[in-house]
VOBA-957409 format. One record per residue (C-alpha): chain; residue in one letter; x negated, y negated, z; residue number from 1. Coordinates in pm, whole numbers, plus 50000, padded with zeros to 5 digits. Each point is the difference from the previous one (the first is absolute). Example, Ala and Ser with C-alpha at 12.3 -4.5 7.8 and 13.67 -1.06 7.14 Angstrom:
% residues 2
+-------+-----+-------+-------+-------+-----+
| chain | res |    c1 |    c2 |    c3 |   n |
+-------+-----+-------+-------+-------+-----+
|     A |   A | 48770 | 50450 | 50780 |   1 |
|     A |   S | 49863 | 49656 | 49934 |   2 |
+-------+-----+-------+-------+-------+-----+
This chain:
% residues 145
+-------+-----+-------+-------+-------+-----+
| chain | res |    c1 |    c2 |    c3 |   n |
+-------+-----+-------+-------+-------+-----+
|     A |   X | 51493 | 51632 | 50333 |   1 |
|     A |   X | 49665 | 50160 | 50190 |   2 |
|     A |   X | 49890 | 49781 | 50228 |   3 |
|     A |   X | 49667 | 49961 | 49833 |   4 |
|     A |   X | 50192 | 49793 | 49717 |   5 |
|     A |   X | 50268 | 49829 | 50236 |   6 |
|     A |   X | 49631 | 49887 | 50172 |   7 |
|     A |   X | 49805 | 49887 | 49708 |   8 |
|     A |   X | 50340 | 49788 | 49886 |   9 |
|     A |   X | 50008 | 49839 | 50283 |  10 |
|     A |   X | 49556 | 49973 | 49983 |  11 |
|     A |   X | 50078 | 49889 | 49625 |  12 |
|     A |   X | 50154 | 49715 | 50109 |  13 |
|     A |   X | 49751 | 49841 | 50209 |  14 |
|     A |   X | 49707 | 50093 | 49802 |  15 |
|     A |   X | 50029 | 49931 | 49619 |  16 |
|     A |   X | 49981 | 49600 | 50128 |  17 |
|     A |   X | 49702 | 50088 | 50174 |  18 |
|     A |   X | 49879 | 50206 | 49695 |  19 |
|     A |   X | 49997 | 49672 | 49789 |  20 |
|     A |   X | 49834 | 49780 | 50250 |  21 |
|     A |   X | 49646 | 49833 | 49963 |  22 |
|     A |   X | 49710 | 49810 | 50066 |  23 |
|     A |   X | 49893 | 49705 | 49781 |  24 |
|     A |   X | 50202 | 49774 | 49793 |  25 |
|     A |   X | 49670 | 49977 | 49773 |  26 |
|     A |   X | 50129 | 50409 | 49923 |  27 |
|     A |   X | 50360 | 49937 | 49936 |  28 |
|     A |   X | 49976 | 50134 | 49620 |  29 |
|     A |   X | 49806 | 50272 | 50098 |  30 |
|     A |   X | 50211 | 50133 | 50265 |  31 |
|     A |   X | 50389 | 49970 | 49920 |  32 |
|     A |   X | 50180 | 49801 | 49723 |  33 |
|     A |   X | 50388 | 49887 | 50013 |  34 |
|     A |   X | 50255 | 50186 | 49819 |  35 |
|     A |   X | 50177 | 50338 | 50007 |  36 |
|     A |   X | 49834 | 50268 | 50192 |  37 |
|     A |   X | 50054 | 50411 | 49981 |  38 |
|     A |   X | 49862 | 50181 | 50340 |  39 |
|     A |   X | 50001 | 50342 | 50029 |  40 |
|     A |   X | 49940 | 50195 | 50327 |  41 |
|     A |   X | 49905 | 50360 | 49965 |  42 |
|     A |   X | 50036 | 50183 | 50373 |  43 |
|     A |   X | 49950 | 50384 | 50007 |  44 |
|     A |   X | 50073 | 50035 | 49605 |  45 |
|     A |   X | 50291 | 49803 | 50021 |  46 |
|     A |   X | 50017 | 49690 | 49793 |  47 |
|     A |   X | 50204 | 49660 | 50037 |  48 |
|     A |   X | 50006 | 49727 | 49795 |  49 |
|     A |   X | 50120 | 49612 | 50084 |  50 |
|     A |   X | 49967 | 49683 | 49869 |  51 |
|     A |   X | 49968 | 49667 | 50115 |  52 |
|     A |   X | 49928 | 49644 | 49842 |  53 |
|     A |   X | 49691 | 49816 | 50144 |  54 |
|     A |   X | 50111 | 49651 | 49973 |  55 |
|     A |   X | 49707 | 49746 | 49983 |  56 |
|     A |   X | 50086 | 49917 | 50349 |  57 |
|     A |   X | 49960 | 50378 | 50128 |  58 |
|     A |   X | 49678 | 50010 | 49746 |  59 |
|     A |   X | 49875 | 49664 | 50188 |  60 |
|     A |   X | 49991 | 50227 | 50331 |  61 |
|     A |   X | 49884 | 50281 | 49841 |  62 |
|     A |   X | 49742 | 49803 | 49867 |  63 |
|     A |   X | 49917 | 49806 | 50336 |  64 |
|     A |   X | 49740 | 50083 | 50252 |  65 |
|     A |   X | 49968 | 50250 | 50218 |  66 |
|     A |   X | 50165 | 49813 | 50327 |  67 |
|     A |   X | 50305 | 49856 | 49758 |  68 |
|     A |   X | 50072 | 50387 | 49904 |  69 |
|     A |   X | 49981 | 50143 | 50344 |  70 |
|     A |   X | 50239 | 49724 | 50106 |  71 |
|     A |   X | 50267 | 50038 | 49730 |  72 |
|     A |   X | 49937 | 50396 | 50070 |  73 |
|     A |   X | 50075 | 49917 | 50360 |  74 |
|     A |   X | 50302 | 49765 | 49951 |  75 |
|     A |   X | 50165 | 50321 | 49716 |  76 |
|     A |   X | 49965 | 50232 | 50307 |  77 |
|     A |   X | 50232 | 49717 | 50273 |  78 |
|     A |   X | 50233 | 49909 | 49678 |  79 |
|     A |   X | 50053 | 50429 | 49925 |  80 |
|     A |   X | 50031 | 50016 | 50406 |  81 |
|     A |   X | 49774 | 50278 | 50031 |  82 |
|     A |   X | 49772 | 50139 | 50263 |  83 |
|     A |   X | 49728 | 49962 | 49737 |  84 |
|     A |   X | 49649 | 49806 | 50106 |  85 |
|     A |   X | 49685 | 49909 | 49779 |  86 |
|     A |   X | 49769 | 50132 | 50171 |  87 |
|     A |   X | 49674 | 49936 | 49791 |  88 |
|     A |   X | 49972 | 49810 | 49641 |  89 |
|     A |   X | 49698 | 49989 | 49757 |  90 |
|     A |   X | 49982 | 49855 | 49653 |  91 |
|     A |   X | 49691 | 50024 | 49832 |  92 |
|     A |   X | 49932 | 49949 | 49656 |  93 |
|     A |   X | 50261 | 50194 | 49836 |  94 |
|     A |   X | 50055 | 50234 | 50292 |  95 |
|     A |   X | 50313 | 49946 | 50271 |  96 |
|     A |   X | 50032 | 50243 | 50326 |  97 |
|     A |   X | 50175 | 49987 | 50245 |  98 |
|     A |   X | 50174 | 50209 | 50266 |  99 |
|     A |   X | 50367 | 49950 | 50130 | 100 |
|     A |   X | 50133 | 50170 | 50308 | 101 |
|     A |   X | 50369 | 50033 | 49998 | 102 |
|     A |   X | 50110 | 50189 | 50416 | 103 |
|     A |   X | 49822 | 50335 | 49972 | 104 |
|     A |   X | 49900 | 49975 | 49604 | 105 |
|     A |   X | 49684 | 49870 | 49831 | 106 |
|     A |   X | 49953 | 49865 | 49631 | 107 |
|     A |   X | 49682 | 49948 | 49889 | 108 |
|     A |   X | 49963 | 49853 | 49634 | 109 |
|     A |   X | 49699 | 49954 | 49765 | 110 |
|     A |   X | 50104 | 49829 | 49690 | 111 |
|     A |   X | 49802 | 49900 | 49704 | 112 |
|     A |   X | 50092 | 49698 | 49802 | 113 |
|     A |   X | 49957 | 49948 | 49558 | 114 |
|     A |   X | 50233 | 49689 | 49947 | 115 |
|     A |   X | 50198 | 50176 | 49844 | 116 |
|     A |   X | 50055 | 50323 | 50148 | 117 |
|     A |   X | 49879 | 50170 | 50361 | 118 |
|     A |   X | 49975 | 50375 | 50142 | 119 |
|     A |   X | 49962 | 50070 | 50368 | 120 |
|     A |   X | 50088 | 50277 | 50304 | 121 |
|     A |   X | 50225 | 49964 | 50288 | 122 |
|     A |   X | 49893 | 50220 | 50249 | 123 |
|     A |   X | 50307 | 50059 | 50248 | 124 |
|     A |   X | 49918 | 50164 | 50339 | 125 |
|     A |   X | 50252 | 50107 | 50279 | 126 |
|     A |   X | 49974 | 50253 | 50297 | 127 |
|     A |   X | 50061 | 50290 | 49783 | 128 |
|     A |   X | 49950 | 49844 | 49638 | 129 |
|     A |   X | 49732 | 49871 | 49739 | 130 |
|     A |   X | 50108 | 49948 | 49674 | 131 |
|     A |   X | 49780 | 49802 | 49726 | 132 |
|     A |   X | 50210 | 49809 | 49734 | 133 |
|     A |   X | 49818 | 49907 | 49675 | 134 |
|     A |   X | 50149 | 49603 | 49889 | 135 |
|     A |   X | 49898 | 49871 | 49667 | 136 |
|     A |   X | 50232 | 49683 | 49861 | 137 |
|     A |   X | 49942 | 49832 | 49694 | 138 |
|     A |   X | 50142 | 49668 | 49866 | 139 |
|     A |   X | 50297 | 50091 | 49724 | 140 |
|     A |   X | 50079 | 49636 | 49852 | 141 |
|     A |   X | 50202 | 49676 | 50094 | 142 |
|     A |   X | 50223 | 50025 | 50283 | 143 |
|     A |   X | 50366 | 50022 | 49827 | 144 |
|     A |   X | 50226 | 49748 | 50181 | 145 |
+-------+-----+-------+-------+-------+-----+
């Protein structure tokens, strides 16, 4: 695997909870709604699709403020025993950025929120690397259990 995509598994990890978080529980409909979820990552023309049920706990955070998401961000990065640290956080109106640092590598994400659906970049930097990745998710239906 190049190491770009061995990288932005491990940065995929980390950062789709921090794609979903938010600021005000007054948004939560606008911003992200429980159920099934299809993400696709597109890195250097390369696409890869996942999937992952937001539970209406997980939508709760997601839907929480600004300090609540950078905290459950924080707490992902300890639980996946990374080297990964928030470094900066902002939800505003529809709009949540923020920048990880993971050793020598740097994420920084924009993400736009529609309830339903979201599109964003990652923008991974290293020493000798920059590579943009274009996210867009979109809910799918009722988590199958």
């Amino acid at each position: 695997m190049r190491r770009w995509a061995r990288s932005l598994s491990g940065a995929a990890f980390l950062t789709l909870p921090l794609l979903v978080a938010a600021t005000s529980p007054l948004e939560a409909a606008e911003r992200m709604t429980p159920g099934q979820w299809e993400f696709t990552m597109t890195t250097k023309g390369v696409s890869r699709v996942s999937k992952s049920c937001m539970t209406p706990e997980l939508a709760a955070v997601a839907n929480g403020d600004s300090v609540t998401g950078r905290q459950a961000a924080e707490a992902n990065a300890v639980r996946a025993k990374s080297n990964c640290a928030v470094k900066d956080f902002s939800a505003i109106g529809d709009i949540v950025s923020y920048t990880l640092t993971c050793g020598e590598r740097t994420i920084r994400s924009v993400a736009t929120h529609h309830g339903d659906r979201y599109e964003g970049t990652l923008k991974t930097k290293t020493p000798t690397e920059e590579t943009t990745t274009i996210v867009s998710a979109h809910r799918i239906g009722a988590c199958s259990r």
